[in-house]
C-alpha positions as CSV (number, residue, x, y, z in Angstrom):
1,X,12.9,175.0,102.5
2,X,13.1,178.5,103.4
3,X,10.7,179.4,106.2
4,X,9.7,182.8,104.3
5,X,9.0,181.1,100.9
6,X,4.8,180.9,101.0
7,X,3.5,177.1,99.9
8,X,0.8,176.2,97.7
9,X,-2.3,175.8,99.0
10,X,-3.4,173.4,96.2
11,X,-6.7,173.2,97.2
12,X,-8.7,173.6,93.4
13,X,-5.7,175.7,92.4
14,X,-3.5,175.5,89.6
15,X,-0.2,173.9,90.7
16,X,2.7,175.5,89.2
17,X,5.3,172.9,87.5
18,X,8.6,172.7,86.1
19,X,10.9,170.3,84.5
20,X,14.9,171.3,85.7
21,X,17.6,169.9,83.1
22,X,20.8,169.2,84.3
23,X,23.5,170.5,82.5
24,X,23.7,169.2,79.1
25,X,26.8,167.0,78.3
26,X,27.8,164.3,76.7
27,X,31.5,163.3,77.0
28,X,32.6,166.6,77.9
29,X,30.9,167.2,81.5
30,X,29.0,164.1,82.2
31,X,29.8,161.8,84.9
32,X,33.1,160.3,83.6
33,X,34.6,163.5,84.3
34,X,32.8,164.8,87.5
35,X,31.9,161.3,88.9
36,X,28.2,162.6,90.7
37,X,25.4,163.7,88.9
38,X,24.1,167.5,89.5
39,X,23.1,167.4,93.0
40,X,22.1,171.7,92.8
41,X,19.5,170.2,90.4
42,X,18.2,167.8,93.1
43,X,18.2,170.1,95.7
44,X,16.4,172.8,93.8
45,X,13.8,170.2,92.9
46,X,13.5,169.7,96.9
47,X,13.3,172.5,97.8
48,X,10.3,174.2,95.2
49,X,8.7,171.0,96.1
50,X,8.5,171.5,99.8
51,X,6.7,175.0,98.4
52,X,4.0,173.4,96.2
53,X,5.5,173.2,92.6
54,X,5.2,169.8,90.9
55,X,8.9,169.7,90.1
56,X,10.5,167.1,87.6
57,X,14.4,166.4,86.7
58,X,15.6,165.3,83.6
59,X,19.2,164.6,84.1
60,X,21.6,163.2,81.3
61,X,23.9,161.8,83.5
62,X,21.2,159.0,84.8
63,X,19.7,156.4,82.7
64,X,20.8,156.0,78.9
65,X,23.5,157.4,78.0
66,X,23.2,160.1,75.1
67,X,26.0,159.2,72.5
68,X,29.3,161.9,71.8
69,X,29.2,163.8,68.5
70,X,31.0,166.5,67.3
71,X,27.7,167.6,65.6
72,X,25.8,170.3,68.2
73,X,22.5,170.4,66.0
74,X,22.4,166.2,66.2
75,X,23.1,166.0,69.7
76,X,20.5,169.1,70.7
77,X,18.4,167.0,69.1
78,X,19.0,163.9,70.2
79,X,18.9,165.7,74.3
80,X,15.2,167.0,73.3
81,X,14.0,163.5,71.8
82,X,15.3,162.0,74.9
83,X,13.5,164.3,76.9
84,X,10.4,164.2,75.2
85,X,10.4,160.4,76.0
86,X,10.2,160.8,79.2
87,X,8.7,164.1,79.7
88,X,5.1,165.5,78.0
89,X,6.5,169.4,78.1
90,X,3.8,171.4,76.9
91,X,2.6,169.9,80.0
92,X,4.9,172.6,82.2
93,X,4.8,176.2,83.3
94,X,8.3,176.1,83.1
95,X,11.1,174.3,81.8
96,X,14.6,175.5,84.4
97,X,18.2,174.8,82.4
98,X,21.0,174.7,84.4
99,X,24.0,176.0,82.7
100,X,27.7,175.6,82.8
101,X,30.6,177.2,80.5
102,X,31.0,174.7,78.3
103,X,27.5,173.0,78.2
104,X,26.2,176.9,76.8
105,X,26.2,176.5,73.5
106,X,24.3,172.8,73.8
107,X,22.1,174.7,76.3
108,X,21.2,177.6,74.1
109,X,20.5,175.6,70.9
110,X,18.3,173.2,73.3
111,X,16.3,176.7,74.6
112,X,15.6,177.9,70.8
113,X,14.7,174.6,69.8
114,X,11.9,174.0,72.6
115,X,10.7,177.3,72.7
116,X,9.9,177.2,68.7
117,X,8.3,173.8,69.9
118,X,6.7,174.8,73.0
119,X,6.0,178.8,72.7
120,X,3.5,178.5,75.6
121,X,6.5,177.0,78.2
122,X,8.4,179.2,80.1
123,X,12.3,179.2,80.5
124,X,14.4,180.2,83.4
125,X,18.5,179.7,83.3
126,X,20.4,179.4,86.6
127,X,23.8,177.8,87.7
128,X,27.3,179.4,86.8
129,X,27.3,180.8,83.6
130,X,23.6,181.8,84.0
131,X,24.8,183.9,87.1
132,X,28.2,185.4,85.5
133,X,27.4,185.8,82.1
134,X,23.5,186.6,82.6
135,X,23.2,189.4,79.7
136,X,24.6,186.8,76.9
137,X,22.0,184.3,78.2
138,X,19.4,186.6,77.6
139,X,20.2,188.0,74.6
140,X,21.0,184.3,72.7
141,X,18.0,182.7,73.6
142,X,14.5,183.0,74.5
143,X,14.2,183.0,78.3
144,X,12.2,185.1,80.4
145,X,14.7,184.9,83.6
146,X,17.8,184.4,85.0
147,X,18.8,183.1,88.5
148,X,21.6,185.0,89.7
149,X,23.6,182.9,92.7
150,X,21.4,180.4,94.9
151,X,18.2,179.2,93.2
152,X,17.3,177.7,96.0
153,X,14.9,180.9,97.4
154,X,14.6,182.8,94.2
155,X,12.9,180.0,92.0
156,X,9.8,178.7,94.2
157,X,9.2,182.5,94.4
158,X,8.9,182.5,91.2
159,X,7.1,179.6,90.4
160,X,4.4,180.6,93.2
161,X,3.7,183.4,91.1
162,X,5.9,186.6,93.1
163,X,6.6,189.3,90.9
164,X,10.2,188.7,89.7
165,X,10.7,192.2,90.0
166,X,10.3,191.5,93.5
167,X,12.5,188.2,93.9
168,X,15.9,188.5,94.7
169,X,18.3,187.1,92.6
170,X,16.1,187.1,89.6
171,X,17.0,188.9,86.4
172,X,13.8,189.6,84.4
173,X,14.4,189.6,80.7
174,X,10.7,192.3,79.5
175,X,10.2,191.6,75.8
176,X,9.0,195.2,75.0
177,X,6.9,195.5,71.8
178,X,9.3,196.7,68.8
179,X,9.4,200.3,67.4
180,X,7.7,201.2,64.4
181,X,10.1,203.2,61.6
182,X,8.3,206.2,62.3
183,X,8.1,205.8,66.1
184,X,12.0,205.2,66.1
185,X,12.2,208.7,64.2
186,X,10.0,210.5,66.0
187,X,12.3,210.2,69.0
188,X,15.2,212.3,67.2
189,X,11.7,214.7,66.0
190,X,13.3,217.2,69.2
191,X,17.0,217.1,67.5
């Protein structure tokens, strides 16, 4: 743990939680290819719960395995039913999914689907693609932040609550409330 990061003095206080998600994959990126399950996961999980958070992993690569298809809709739903076995998530603050290049479009569909489930959860995306191609991430699905680079002093910032305007590393997506017609107008009123 970083020695800057506050802990969580739990003491009658709500404790912050999250469930991390390995990247999704079935037989494209699971451990048949990279032979170790994904240990940035685990380490994240160490380290935000050294600072407080009640942390859980759901990782595809352990336990059952989740069958190939060629069918993204089946197998995003077949991820989140496998999760929901395990995992009660309108139970979490926050749900973390770690994403890679070609686990993005299984990840995305997985974020849009929980978040029409599970409105009241928040979602954070972190790992390569997350980092590289943060403004896509965004503006496909419904999370509220982005890790840029190392999660592993960013996120139990932002789980204990910091401002993520504050948190380095952390790209805050602010869902501004939409324009009326007539607002949008009035802004070409001076033209």
């Amino acid at each position: 743990l970083l020695p800057e990061i506050a802990v969580a003095d739990q003491r009658g206080k709500h404790v912050p939680s999250i469930l991390l998600l390995s990247p999704l994959s079935d037989r494209y990126s699971g451990v048949g290819n990279f032979a170790f399950p994904a240990i940035g996961v685990w380490r994240l999980a160490a380290n935000c719960r050294a600072a407080g958070v009640r942390v859980d992993v759901w990782d595809c690569n352990m336990g059952a395995e989740v069958p190939p298809s060629d069918e993204p809709e089946a197998l995003i739903n077949l991820f989140l039913a496998k999760i929901e076995s395990i995992h009660k998530l309108a139970g979490y603050d926050w749900i973390g999914f770690s994403i890679l290049n070609d686990t993005l479009p299984l990840t995305l569909g997985l974020a849009n689907l929980i978040r029409k489930k599970y409105p009241g959860v928040n979602l954070v995306a972190g790992n390569a693609e997350a980092t590289l191609n943060y403004q896509d991430v965004l503006d496909k699905a419904p999370f509220e932040a982005c890790v840029v680079g190392d999660a592993d002093g960013s996120l139990p910032r932002l789980m204990m609550g910091e401002d993520p305007s504050r948190v380095k590393g952390m790209i805050w997506f602010n869902r501004g409330r939409r324009m009326t017609p007539e607002e949008f107008n009035g802004y070409y009123d001076s033209m």
